[in-house]
ROSE-4610 file (N, C-alpha, C; in Angstrom, 1 decimal, always signed):
// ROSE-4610
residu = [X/X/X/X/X/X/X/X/X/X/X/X/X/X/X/X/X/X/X/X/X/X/X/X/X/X/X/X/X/X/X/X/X/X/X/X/X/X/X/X/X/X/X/X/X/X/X/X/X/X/X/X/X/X/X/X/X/X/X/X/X/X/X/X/X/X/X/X/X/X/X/X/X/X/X/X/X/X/X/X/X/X/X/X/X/X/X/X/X/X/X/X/X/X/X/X/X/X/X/X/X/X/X/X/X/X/X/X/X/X/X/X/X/X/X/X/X/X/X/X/X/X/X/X/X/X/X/X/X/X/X/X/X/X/X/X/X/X/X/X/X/X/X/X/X/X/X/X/X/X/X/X/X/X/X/X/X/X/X/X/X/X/X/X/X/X/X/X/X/X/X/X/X/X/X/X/X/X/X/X/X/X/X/X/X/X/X/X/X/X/X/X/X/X/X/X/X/X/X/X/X/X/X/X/X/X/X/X/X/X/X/X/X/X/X/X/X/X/X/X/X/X/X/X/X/X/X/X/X/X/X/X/X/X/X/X/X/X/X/X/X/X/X/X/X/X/X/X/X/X/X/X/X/X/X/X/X/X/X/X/X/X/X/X/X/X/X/X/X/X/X/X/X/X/X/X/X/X/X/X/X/X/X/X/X/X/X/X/X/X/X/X/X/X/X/X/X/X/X/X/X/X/X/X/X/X/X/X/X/X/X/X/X/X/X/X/X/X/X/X/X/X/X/X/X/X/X/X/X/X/X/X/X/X/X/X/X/X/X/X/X/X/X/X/X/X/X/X/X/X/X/X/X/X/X/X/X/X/X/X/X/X/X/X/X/X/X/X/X/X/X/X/X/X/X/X/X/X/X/X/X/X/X/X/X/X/X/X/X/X/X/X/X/X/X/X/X/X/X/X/X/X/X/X/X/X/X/X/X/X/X/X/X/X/X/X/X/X/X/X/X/X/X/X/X/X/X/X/X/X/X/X/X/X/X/X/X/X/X/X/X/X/X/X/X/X/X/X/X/X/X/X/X/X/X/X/X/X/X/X/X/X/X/X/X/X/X/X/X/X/X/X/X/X/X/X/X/X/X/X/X/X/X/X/X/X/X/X/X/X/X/X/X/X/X/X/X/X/X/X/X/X/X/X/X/X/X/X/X/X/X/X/X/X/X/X/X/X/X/X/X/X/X/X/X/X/X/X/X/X/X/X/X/X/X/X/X/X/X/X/X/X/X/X/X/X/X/X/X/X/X/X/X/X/X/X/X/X]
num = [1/1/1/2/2/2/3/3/3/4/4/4/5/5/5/6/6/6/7/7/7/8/8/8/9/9/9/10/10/10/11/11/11/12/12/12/13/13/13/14/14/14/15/15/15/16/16/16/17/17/17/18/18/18/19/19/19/20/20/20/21/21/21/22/22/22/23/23/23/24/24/24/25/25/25/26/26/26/27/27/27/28/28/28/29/29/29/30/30/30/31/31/31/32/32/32/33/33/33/34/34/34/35/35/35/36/36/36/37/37/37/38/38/38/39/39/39/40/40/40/41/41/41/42/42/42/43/43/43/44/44/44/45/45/45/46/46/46/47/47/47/48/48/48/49/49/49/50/50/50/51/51/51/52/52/52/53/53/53/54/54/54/55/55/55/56/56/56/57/57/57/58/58/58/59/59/59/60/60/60/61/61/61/62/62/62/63/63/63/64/64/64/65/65/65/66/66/66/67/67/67/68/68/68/69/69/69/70/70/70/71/71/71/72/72/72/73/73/73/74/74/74/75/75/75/76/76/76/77/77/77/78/78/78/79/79/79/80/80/80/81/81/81/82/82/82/83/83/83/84/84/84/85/85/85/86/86/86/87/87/87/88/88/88/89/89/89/90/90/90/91/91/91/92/92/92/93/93/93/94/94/94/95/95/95/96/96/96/97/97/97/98/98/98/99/99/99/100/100/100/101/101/101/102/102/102/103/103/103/104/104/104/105/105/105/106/106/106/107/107/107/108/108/108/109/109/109/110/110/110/111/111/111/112/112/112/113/113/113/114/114/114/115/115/115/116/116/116/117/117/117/118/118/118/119/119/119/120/120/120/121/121/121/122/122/122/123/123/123/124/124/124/125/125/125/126/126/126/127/127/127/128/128/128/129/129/129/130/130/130/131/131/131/132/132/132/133/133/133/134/134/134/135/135/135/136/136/136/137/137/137/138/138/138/139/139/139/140/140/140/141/141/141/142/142/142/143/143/143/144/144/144/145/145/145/146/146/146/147/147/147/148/148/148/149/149/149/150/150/150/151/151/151/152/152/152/153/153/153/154/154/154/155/155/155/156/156/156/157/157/157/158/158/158/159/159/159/160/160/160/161/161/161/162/162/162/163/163/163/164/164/164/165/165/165/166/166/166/167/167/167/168/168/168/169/169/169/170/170/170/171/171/171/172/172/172/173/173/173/174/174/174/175/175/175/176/176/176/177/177/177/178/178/178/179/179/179/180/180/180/181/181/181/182/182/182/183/183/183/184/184/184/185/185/185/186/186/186]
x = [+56.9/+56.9/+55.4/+55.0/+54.0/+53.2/+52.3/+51.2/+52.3/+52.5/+53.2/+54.5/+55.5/+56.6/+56.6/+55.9/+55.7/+55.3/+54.7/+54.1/+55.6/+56.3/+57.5/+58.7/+58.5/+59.7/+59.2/+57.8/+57.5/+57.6/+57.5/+57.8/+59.0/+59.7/+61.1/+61.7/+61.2/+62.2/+61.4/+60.3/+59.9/+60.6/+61.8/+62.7/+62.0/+61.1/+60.5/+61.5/+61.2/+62.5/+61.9/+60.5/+60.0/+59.3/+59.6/+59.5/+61.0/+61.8/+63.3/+63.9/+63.2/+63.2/+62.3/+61.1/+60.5/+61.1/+61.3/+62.5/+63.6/+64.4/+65.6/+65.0/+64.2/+63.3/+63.5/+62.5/+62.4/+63.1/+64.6/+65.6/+66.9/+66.4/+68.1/+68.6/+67.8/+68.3/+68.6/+67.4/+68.5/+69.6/+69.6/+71.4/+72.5/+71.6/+72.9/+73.1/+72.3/+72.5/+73.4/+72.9/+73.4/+75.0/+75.6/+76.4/+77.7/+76.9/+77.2/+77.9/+77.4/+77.1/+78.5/+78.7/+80.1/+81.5/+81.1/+81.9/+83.0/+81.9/+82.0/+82.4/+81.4/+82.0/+81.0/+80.9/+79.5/+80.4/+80.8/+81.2/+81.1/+82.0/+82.2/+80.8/+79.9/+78.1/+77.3/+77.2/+76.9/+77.2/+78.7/+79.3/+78.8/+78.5/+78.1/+76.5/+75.5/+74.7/+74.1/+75.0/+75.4/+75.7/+76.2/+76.7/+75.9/+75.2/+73.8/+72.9/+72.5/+71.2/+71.9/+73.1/+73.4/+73.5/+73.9/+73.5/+71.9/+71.4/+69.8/+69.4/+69.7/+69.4/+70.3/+70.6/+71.6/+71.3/+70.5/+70.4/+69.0/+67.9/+66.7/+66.2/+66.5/+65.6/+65.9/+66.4/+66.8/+66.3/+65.7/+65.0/+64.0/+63.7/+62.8/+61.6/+60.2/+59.4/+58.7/+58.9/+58.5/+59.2/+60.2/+61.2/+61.3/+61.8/+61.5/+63.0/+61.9/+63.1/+64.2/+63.6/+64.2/+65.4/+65.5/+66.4/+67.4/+66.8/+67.6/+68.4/+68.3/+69.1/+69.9/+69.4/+70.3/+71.5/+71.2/+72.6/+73.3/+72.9/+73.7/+74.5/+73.9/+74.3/+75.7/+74.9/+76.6/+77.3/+77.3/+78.4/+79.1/+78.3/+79.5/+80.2/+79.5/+80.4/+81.3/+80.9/+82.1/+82.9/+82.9/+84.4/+84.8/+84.2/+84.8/+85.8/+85.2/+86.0/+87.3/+87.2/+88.0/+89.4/+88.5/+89.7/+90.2/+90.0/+90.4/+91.6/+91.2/+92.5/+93.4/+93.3/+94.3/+95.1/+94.8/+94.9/+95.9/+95.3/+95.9/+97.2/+97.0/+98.4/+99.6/+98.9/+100.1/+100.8/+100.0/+100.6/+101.8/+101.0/+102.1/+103.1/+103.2/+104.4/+105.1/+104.5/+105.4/+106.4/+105.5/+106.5/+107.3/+107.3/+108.1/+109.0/+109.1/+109.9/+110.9/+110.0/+111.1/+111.9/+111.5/+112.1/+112.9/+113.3/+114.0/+115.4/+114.8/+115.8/+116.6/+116.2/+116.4/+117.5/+116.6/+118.0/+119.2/+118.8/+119.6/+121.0/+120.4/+121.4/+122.3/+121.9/+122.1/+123.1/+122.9/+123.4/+125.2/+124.5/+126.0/+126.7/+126.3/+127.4/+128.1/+127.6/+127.7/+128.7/+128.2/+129.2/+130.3/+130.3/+131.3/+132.5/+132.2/+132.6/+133.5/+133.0/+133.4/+134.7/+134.5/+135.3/+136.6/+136.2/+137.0/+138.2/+137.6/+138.1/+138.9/+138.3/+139.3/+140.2/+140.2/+141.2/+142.6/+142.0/+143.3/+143.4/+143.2/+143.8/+144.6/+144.2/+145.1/+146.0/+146.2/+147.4/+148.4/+147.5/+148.7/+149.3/+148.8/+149.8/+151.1/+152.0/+153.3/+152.9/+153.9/+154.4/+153.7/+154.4/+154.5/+153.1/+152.7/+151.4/+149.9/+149.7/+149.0/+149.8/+150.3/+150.5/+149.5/+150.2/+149.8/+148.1/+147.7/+145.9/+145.4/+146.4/+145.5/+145.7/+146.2/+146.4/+145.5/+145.0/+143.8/+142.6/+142.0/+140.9/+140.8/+141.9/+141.8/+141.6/+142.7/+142.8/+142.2/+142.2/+141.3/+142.2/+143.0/+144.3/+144.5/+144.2/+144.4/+145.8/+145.5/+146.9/+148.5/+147.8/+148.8/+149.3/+148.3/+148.8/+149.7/+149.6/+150.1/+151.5/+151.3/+152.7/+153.9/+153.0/+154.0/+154.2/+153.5/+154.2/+155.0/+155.1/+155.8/+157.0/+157.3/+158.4/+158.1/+156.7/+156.9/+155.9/+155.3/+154.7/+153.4/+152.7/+151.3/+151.0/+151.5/+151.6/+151.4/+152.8/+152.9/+151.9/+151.5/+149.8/+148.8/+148.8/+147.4/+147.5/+148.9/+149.2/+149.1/+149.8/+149.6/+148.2/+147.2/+146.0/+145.1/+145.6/+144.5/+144.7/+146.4/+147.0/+146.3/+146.0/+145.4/+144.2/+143.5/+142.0/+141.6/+142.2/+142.6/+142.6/+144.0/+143.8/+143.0/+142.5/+140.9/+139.8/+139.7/+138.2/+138.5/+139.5/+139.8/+139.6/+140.1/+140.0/+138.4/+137.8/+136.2/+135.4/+135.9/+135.3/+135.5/+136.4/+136.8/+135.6/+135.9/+134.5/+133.2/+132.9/+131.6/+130.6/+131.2/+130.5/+131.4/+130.7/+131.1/+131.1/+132.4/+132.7/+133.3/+132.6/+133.4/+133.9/+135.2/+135.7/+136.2/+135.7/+136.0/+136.9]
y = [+75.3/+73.9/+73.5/+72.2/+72.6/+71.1/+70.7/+70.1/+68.7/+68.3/+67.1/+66.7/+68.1/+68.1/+67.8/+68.3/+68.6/+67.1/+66.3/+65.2/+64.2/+64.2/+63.3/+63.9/+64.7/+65.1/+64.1/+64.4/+64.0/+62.5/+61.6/+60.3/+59.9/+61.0/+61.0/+60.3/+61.3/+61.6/+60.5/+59.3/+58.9/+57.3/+57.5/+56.4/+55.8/+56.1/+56.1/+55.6/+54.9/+54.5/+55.0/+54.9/+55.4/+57.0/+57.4/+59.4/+59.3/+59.1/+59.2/+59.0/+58.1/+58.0/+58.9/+59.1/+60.2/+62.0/+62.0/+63.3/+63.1/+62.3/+61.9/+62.0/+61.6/+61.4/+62.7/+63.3/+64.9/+66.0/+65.8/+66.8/+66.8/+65.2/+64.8/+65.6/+65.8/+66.5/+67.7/+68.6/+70.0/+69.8/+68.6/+69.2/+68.4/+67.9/+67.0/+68.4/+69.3/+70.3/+71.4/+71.8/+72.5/+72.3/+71.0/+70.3/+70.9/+70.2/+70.0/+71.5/+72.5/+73.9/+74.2/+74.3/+74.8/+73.4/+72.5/+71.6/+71.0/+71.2/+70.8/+69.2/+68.3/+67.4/+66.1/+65.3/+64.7/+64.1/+63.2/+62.2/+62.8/+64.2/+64.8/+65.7/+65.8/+66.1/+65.2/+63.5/+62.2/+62.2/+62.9/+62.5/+63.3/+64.4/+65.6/+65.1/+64.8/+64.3/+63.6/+62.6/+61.0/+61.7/+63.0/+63.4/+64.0/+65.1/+65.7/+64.7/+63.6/+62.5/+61.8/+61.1/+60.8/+62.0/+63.2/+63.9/+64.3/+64.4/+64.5/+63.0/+61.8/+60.9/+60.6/+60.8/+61.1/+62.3/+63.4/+64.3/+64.7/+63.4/+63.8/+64.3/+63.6/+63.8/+65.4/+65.7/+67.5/+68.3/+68.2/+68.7/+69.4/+70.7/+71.4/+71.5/+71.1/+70.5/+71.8/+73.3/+74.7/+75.3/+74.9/+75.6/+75.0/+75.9/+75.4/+74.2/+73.1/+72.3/+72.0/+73.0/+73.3/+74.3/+74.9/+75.8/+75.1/+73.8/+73.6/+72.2/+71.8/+70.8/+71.7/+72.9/+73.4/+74.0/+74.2/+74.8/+74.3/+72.2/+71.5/+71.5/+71.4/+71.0/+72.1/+73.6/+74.9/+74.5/+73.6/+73.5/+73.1/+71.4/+70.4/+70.8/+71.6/+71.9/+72.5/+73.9/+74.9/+73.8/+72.8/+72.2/+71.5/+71.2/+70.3/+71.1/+72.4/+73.3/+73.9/+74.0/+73.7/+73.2/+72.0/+70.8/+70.5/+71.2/+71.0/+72.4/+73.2/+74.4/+73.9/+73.7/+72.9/+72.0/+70.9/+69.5/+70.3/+71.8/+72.4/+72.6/+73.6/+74.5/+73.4/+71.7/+71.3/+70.5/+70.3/+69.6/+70.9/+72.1/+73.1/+73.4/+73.1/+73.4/+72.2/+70.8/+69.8/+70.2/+70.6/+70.9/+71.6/+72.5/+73.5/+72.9/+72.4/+71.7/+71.1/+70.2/+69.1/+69.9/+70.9/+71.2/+72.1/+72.8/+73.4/+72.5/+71.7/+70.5/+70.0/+69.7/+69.1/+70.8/+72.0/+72.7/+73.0/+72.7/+73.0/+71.6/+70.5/+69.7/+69.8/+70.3/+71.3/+71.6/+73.0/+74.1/+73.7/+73.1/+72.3/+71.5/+70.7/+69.9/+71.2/+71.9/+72.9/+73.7/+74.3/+75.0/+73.8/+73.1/+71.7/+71.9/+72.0/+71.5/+73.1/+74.3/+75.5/+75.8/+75.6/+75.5/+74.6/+73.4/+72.7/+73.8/+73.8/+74.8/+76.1/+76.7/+77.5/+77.6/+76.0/+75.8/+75.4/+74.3/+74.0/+75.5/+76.4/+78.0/+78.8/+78.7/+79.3/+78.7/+77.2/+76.3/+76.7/+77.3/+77.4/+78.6/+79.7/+81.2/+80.6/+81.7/+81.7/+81.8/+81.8/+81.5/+82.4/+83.5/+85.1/+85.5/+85.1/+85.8/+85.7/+83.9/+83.1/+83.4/+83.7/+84.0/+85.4/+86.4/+87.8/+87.8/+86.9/+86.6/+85.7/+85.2/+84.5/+85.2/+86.1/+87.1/+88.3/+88.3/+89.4/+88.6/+87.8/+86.8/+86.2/+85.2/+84.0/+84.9/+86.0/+86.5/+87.8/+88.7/+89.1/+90.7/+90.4/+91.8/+92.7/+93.9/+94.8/+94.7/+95.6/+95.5/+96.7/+97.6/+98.4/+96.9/+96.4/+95.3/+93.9/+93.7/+93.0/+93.2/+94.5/+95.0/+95.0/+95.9/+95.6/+94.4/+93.1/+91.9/+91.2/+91.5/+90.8/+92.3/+93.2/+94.3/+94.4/+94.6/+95.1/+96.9/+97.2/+98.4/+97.8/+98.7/+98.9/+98.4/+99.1/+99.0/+97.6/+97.1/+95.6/+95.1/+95.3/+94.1/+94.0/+95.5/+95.6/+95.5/+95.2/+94.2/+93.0/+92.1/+91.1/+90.7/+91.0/+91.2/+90.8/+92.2/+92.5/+91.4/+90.9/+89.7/+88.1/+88.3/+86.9/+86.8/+88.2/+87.9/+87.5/+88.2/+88.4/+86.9/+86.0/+84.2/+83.7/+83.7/+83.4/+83.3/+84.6/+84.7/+83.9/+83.8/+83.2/+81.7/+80.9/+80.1/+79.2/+80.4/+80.0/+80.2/+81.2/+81.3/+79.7/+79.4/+77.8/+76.9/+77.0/+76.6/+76.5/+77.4/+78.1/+79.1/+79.6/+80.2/+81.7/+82.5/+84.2/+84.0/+84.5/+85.0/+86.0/+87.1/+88.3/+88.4/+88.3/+87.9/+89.6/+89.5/+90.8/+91.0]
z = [-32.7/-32.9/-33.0/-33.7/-33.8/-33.2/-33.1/-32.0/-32.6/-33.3/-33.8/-33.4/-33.5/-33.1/-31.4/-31.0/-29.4/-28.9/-30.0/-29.5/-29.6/-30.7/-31.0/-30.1/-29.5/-28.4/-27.2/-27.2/-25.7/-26.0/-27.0/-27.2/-27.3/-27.9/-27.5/-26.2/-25.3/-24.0/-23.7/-23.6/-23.4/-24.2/-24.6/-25.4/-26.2/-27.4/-28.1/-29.3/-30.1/-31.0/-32.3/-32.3/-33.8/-33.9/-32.6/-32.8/-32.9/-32.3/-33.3/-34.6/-35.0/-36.2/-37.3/-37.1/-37.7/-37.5/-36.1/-35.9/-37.0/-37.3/-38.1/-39.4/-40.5/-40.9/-41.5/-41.0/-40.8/-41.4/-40.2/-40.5/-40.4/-41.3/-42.0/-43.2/-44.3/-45.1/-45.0/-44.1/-43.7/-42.8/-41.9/-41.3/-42.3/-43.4/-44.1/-45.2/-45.6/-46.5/-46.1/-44.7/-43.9/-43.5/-43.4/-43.2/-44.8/-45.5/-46.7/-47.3/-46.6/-47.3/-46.8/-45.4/-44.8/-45.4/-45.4/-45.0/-47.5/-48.0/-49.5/-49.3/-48.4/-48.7/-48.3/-48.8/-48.5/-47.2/-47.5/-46.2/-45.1/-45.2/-43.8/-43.5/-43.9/-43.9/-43.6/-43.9/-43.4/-41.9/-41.6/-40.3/-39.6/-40.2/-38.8/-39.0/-39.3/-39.5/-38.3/-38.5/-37.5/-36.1/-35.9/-34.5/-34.4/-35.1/-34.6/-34.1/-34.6/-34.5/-32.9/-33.0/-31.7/-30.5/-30.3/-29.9/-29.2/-30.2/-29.6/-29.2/-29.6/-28.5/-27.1/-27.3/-26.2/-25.0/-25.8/-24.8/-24.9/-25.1/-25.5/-24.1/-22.9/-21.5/-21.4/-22.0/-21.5/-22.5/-23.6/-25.1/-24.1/-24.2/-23.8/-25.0/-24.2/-25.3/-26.1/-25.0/-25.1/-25.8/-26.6/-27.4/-28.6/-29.7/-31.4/-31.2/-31.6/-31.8/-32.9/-33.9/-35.5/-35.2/-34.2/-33.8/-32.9/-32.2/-31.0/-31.7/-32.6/-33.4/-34.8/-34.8/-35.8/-34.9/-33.8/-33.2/-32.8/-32.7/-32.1/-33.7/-34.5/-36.3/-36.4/-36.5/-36.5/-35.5/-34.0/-33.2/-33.9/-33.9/-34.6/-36.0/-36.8/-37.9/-37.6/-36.7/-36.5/-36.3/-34.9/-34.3/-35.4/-36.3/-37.7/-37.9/-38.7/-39.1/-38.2/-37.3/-36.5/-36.5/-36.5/-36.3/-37.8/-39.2/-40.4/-40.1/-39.6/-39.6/-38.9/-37.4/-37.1/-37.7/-38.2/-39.1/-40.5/-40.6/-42.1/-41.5/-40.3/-39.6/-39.4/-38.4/-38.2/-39.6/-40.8/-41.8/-42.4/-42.3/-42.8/-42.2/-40.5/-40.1/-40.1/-39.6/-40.2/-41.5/-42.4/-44.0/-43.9/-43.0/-43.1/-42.3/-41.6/-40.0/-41.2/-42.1/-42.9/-43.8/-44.8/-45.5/-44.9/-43.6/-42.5/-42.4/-42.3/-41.5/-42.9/-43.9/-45.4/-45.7/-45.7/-46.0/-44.9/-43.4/-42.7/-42.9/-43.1/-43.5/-44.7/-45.7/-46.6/-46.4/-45.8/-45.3/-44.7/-44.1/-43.2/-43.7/-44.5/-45.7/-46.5/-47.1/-47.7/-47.2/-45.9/-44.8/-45.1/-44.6/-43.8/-45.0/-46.6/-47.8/-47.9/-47.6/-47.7/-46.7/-45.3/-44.5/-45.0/-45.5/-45.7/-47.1/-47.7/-49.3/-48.0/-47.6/-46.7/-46.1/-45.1/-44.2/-45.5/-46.6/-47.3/-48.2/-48.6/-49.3/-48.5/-47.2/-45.9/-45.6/-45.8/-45.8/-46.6/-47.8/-49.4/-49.0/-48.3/-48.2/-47.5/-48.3/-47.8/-46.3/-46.1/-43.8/-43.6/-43.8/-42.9/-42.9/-44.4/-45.1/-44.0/-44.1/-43.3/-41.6/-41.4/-39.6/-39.1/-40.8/-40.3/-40.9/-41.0/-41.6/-40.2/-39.9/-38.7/-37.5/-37.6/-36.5/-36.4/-37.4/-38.1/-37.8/-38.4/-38.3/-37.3/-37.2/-35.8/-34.6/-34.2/-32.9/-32.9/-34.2/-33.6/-33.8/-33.9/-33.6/-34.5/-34.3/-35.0/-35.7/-37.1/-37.8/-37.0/-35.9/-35.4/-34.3/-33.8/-32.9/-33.7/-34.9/-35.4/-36.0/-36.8/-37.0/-36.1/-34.4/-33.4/-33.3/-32.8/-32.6/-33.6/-34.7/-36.2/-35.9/-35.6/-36.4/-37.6/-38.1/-39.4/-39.4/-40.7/-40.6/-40.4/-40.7/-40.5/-42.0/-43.1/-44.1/-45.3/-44.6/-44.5/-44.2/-43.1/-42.7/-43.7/-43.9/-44.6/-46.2/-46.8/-47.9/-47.9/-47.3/-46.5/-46.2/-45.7/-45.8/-47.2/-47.2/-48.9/-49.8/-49.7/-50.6/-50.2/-48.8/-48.4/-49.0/-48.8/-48.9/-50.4/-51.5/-52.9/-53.3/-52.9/-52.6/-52.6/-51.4/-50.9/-51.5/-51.8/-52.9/-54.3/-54.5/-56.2/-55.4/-54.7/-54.2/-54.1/-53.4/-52.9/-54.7/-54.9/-56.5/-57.0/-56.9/-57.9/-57.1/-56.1/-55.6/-56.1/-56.2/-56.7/-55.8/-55.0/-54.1/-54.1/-53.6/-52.8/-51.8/-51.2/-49.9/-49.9/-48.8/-48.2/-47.3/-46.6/-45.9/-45.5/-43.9/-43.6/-42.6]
C-alpha cells in the first residue's frame, strides 16, 4: 500500500467522509469490473459495488492500515459476489423444482381424471359379461383365487375358468381399445 493509501485509511477510520470518497473513487471501477466479470450483469455489479463500499465503511475502524488494502476490499468484492452467486443457484434450483412440483401436480391431476375415466370404462365392460362369466373374473381379479380354487367353488373344471377368463379378458381389452388406451390385464 502505498504512503497515500495508508494515509486515506488512517482518515478513514478517522470518519473522514472525503478519504472515503477518494477510496470509492479509486476502486470503483475494478470491483464494478470485477463484479461485472462473474456476475454478466450491470445492475447486479452496481449492487455488489454498493455492498462492497458500505462494507468498508461500516468496517473501516477494523481496516488494518499494515496490510494491502487492494487485496482486503477485493476479498470483501469475491465474498459478496460468491454469495450473489449463490443465492442465483438457489433462486435457479427452487424455480426448477417449483416447475417441476406444478407440472407433477398438472400431470398427476391428469393422471387421475384419466385413471377415474378408465376405471369407469371397466367397471361398465364387466357389467356387460354374461353372469357366470363376470362372477368367475371377479373371483380371479377381485378375490384373488386361483382358478383350481375357483372351479372348486363354482363345480366347474379348471378348464372352464381359464376360458372363461381368457374370454373376459379378450372383452375387456376390445372395450379399453374403444377407449383408446392399452391395458394388460393380468
Amino acid at each position: 500500500m502505498s504512503f497515500d493509501e495508508k494515509q486515506l485509511i488512517s482518515r478513514l477510520k478517522s470518519n473522514d467522509q472525503r478519504a472515503f470518497d477518494e477510496i470509492f473513487n479509486h476502486y470503483y471501477s475494478r470491483i464494478f469490473n470485477l463484479a461485472f466479470h462473474f456476475l454478466h450483469s450491470r445492475e447486479e455489479a452496481q449492487e455488489i459495488a454498493q455492498v462492497v463500499f458500505i462494507a468498508v465503511w461500516e468496517n473501516r475502524f477494523l481496516i488494518d492500515q499494515e496490510k494491502s488494502f487492494s487485496a482486503y476490499i477485493q476479498s470483501i468484492a469475491r465474498h459478496t459476489i460468491f454469495n450473489q452467486l449463490k443465492k442465483a443457484v438457489y433462486r435457479q434450483r427452487f424455480i426448477d423444482f417449483t416447475l417441476k412440483q406444478a407440472a407433477n401436480e398438472e400431470s398427476f391431476a391428469e393422471n387421475t381424471y384419466e385413471y377415474k375415466e378408465l376405471q369407469e370404462v371397466l367397471e361398465n365392460a364387466i357389467a356387460e359379461l354374461p353372469p357366470r362369466r363376470r362372477e368367475i373374473f371377479f373371483l380371479s381379479r377381485t378375490k384373488g383365487l386361483s382358478y383350481k380354487e375357483i372351479a372348486t367353488k363354482l363345480s366347474i373344471t379348471e378348464s372352464t375358468v381359464n376360458t372363461q377368463i381368457s374370454k373376459s379378458i379378450e372383452f375387456l381389452r376390445k372395450k379399453v381399445a374403444e377407449f383408446g388406451a392399452f391395458l394388460f390385464i393380468f
